[in-house]
C-alpha positions in Angstrom: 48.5 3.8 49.4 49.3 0.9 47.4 46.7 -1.3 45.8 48.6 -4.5 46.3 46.6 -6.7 48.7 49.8 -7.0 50.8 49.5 -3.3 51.0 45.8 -3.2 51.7 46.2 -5.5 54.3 48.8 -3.7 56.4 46.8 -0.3 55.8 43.7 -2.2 57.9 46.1 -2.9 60.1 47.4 -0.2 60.6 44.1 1.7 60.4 42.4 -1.3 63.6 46.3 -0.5 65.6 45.5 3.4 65.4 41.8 3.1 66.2 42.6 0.8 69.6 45.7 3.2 70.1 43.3 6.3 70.5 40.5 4.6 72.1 43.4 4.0 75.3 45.4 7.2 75.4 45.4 10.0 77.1 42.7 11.6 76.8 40.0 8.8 77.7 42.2 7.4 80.4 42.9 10.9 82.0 41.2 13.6 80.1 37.7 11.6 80.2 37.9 10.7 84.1 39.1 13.1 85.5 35.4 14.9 86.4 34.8 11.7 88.0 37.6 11.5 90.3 37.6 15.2 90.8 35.4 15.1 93.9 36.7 12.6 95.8 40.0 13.0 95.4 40.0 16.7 96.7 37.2 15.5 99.4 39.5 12.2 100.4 42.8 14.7 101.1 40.7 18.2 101.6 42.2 20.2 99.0 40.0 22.7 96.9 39.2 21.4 93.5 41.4 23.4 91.3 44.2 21.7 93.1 43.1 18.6 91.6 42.4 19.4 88.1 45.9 21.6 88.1 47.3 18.1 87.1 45.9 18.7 83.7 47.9 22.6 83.5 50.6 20.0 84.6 50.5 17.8 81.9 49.9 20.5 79.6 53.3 22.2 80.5 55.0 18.7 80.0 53.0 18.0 76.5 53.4 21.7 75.2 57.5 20.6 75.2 57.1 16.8 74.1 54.5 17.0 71.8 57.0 18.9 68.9 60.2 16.7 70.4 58.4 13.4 69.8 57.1 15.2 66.4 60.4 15.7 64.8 61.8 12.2 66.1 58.8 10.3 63.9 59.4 12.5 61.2 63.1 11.2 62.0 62.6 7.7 63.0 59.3 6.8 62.8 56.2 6.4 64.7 55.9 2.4 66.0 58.4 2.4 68.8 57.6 5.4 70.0 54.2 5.2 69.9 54.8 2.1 71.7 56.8 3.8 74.5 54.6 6.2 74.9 51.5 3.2 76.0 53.5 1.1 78.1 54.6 4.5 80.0 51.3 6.0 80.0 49.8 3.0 81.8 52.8 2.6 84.5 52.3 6.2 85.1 48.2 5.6 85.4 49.2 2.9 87.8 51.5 5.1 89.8 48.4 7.3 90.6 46.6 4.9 92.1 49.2 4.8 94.9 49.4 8.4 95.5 49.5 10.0 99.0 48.4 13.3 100.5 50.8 15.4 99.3 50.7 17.7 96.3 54.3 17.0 95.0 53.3 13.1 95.5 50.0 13.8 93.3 51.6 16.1 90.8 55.1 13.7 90.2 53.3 10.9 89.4 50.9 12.5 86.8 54.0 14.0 85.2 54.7 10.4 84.5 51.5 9.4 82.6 51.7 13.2 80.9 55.4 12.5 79.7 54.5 9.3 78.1 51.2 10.1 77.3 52.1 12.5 75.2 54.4 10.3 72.9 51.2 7.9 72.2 48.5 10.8 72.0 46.4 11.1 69.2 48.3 13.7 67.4 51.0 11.6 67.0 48.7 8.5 65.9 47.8 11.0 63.1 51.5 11.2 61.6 51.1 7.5 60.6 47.7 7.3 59.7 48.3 10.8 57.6 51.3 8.8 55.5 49.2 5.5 54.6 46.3 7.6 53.8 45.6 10.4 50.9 42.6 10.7 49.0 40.4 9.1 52.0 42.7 11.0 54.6 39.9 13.2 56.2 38.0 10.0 56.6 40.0 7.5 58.1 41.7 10.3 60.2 38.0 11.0 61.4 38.0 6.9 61.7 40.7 6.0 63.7 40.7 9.6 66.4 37.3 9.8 66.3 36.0 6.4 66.7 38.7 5.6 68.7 38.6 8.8 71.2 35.2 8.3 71.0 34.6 4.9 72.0 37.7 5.2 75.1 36.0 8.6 76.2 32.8 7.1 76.4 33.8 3.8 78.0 36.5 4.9 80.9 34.4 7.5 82.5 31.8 5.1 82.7 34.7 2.1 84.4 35.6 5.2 86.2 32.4 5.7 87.8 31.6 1.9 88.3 34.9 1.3 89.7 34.5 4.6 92.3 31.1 3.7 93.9 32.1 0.4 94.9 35.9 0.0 95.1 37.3 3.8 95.2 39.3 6.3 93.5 42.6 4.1 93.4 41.4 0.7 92.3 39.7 2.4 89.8 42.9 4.2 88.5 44.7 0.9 88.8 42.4 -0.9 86.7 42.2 2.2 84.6 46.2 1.8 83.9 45.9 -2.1 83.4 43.2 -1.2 80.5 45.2 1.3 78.8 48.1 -1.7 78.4 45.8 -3.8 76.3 46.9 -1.4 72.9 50.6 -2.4 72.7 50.2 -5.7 71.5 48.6 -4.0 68.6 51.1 -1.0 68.3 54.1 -3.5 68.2 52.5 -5.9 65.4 49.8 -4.0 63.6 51.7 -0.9 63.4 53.7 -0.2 60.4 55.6 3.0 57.7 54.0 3.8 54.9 55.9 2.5 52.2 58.2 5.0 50.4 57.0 5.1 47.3 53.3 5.7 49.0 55.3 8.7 51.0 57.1 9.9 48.0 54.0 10.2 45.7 52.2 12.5 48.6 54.9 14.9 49.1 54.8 15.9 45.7 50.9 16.3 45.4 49.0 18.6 45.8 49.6 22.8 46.6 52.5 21.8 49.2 55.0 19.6 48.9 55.9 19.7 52.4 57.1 22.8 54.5 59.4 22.8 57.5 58.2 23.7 60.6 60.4 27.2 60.4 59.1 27.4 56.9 55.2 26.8 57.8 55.5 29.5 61.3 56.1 32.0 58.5 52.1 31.8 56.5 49.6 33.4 58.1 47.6 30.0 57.9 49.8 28.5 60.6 48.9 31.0 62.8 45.2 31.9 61.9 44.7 27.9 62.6 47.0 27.5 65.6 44.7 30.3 67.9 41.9 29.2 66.0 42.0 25.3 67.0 43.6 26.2 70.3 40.6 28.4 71.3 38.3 25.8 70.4 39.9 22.8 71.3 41.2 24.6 74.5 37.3 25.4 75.7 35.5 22.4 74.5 37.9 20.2 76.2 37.2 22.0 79.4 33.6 21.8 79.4 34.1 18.1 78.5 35.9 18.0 81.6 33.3 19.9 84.0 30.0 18.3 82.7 29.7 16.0 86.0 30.6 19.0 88.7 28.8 21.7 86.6 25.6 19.3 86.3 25.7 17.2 89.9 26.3 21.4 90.8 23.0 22.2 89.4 21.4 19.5 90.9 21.3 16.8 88.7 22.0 13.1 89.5 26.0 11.3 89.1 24.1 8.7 86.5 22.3 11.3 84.3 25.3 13.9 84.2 27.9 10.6 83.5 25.2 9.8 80.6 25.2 13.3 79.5 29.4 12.9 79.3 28.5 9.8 77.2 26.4 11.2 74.6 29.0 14.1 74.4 31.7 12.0 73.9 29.3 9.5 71.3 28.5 12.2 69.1 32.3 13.3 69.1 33.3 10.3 68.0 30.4 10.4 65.4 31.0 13.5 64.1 34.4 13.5 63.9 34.0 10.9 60.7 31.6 13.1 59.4 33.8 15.9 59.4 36.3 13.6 57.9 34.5 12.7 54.6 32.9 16.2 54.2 36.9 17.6 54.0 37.6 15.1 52.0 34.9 16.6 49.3 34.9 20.0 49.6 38.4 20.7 52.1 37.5 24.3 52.9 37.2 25.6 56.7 35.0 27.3 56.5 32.9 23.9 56.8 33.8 24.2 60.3 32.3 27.4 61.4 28.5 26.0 61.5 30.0 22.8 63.8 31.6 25.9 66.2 28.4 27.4 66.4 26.8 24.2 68.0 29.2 23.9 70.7 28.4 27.9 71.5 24.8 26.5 72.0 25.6 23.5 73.7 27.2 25.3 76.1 25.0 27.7 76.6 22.1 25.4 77.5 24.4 22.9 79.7 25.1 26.3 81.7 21.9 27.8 81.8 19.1 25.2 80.9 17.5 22.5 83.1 15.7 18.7 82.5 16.9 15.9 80.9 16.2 16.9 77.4 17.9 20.3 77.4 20.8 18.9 79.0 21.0 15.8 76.6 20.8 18.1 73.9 23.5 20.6 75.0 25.6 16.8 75.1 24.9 16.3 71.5 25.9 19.7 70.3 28.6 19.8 72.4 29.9 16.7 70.9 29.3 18.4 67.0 31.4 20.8 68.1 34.4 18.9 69.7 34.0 16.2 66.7 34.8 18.7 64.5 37.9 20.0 65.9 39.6 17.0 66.2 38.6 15.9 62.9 39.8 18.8 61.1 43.2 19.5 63.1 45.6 16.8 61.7 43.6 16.7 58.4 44.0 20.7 57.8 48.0 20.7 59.1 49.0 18.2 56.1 46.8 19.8 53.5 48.3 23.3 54.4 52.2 22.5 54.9 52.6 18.5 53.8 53.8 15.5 55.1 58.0 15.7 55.0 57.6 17.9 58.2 54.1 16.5 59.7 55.2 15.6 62.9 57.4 18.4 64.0 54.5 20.8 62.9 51.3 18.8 63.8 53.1 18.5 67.4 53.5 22.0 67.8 49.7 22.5 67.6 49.0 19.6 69.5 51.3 21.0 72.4 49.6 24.5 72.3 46.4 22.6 72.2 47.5 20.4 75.1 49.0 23.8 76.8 45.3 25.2 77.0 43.4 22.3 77.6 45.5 22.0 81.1 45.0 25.6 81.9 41.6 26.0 81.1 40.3 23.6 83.5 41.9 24.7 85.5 40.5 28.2 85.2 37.3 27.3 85.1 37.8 25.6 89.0 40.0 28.7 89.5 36.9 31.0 89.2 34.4 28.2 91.2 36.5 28.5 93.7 36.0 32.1 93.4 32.5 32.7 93.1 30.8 29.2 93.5 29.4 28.5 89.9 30.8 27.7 86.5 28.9 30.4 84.5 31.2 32.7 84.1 33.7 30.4 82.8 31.5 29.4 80.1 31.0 32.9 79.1 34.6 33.1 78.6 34.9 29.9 76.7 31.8 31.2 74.8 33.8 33.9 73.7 37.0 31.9 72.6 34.8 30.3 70.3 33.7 33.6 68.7 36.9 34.0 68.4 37.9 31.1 66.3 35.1 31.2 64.1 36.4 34.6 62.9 39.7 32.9 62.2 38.6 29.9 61.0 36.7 32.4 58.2 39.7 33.9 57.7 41.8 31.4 56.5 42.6 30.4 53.1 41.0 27.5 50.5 44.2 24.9 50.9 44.0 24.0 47.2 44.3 27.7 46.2 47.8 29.3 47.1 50.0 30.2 45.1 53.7 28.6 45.1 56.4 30.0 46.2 59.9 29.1 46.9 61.1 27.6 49.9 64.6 28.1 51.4 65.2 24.2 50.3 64.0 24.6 46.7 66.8 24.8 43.6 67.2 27.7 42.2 64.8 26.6 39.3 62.3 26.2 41.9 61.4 22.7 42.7 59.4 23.0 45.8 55.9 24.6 46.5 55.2 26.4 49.5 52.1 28.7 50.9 52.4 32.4 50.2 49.5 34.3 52.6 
């Protein structure tokens, strides 16, 4: 980033545009309410609950395909326009929910809507433009703008959500919901700007990688050692985040304390994802992550299996270590290991298996309710994805220690650096 003031000043901008785009995407206008409206929705047309969340395996399907297609056209065209597409869609589709009828193709079409365009303004694809004003402070203001900004919209729609429920219904509180999420694009359209080249250019020749394509970064064994790593925990934390309201109201406790359970969850997310953000930025290793894994494990465990407020609260806060830290270190960890000339075509191929898992594992878990009348065993099995990305997050390499290699663009004198795992 330049030190201009000119520059300085558009890189605030840009940072305040990306922080209000997060904090009304997807995943606090959808994502974040969905446990709310779960109940009544499938009470109001008598359907069984998994048919309900199955709009989030839908919208996975639909983001697994657009996340790397709106990837490759930033990398392409850049990020404003679309971005800005993707929040005026997102809330017409929002708003097209609230009229929905009793049938399932009805439900479902109209969520495909808000998934399609969702998906072009989701925070992955805030991160390509945050990634290309930012460098040394990267892991920071990436933590900044997705985590304060998830943060804050996760915390503050499930909350509308509930408000707007208990005294007007399900569908004025998705209208209103839809009408929120359209306050961003005043800020995408005139806040929003490219890095300047010369920023670009200087990043793409630092560091280990100067910038792999995506067929070139498929071919390390860090692509995929992180790809199942961050899917299995983004994947699982995402779908407890989704479940805290039935699983708790399920055990028992009250709409207000489980919604203020869902609030310090998604608090300490937000939190935790800056943290994460500055401690990569200093040390850039994940193996930072694995401790941040193994408070989720325990979070869940104890939202499962624990009772009273404190236990409950506490499952929230470690819960939200654990999601913080996902988020934070996905986008920062994808341009440290394979660059920026490719970012958006290869962060949005791990957002779109992300996205694919996070629709199917709620889905799962209301798949075995239905089945068996609790949520334990779907934790178990969550429990044990996490295992399983801690073992792969261990595995994987120190980004500022591979060694180069040539990549099918370089000269033959060898220009460009690639990863060799």
């Amino acid at each position: 980033m330049s030190s201009s003031p000119a520059s300085r000043l558009a890189a605030i901008h840009v940072a305040i545009a990306a922080t209000i785009a997060n904090t009304l995407c997807m995943t606090a206008a959808i994502s974040a309410t969905i446990g709310v409206f779960l109940v009544p929705i499938a009470t109001e047309f008598g359907w069984p609950r998994a048919a309900v969340s199955g709009v989030l395996g839908l919208i996975s399907v639909i983001s697994a395909i657009a996340y790397p297609l709106a990837g490759r056209a930033m990398d392409r065209f850049g990020s404003r326009w679309i971005l800005l597409a993707g929040n005026i869609g997102l809330a017409a589709g929002i708003v097209l929910v609230s009229r929905s009828s009793a049938s399932i193709a009805d439900f479902y079409w109209r969520f495909a809507v808000a998934g399609l365009f969702g998906t072009m303004a989701a925070t992955g694809m805030v991160s390509k433009i945050v990634s290309d004003w930012f460098d040394a402070r990267r892991g920071l203001m990436l933590g900044i703008t997705a985590g304060v900004g998830n943060g804050v919209g996760a915390t503050i729609m499930p909350v509308l959500a509930g408000v707007l429920l208990t005294f007007y219904g399900w569908r004025t509180a998705y209208l209103v919901i839809g009408l929120v999420v359209l306050l961003a694009a005043p800020f995408i359209a005139f806040w929003l700007r490219e890095a300047p080249t010369p920023t670009q250019a200087k990043d793409r020749k630092a560091g280990p990688v100067a910038g792999l394509s995506l067929a070139e970064a498929v071919r390390t064994r860090a692509f995929w050692l992180m790809l199942v790593a961050i899917a299995a925990g983004a994947g699982g934390m995402t779908a407890m985040f989704t479940h805290v309201v039935p699983l708790l109201t399920g055990h028992g406790v009250s709409l207000a304390e489980a919604t203020g359970v869902v609030v310090t969850f998604a608090l300490v997310t937000a939190g935790w994802q800056v943290v994460t953000g500055a401690l990569l930025d200093r040390w850039r290793t994940p193996r930072l992550i694995l401790p941040m894994y193994a408070s989720a494990i325990a979070g869940m465990l104890m939202l499962q299996f624990l009772t009273g407020s404190v236990a409950i609260l506490g499952a929230g806060v470690l819960l939200g270590i654990g999601m913080g830290a996902e988020y934070g270190a996905l986008s920062y960890f994808v341009s440290r290991y394979f660059g920026l000339r490719h970012f958006g075509a290869i962060v949005g191929v791990f957002y779109a298996v992300v996205a694919f898992i996070q629709g199917v594992a709620p889905a799962l878990m209301d798949v075995s309710f239905d089945h068996s009348g609790t949520y334990a065993i779907a934790t178990l099995a969550i429990v044990g994805a996490l295992v399983l990305g801690m073992v792969l997050l261990a595995l994987l390499p120190h980004p500022d220690r591979m060694e180069p290699v040539q990549t099918a663009t370089d000269s033959p004198s060898g220009g460009a650096l690639a990863l060799s795992l």
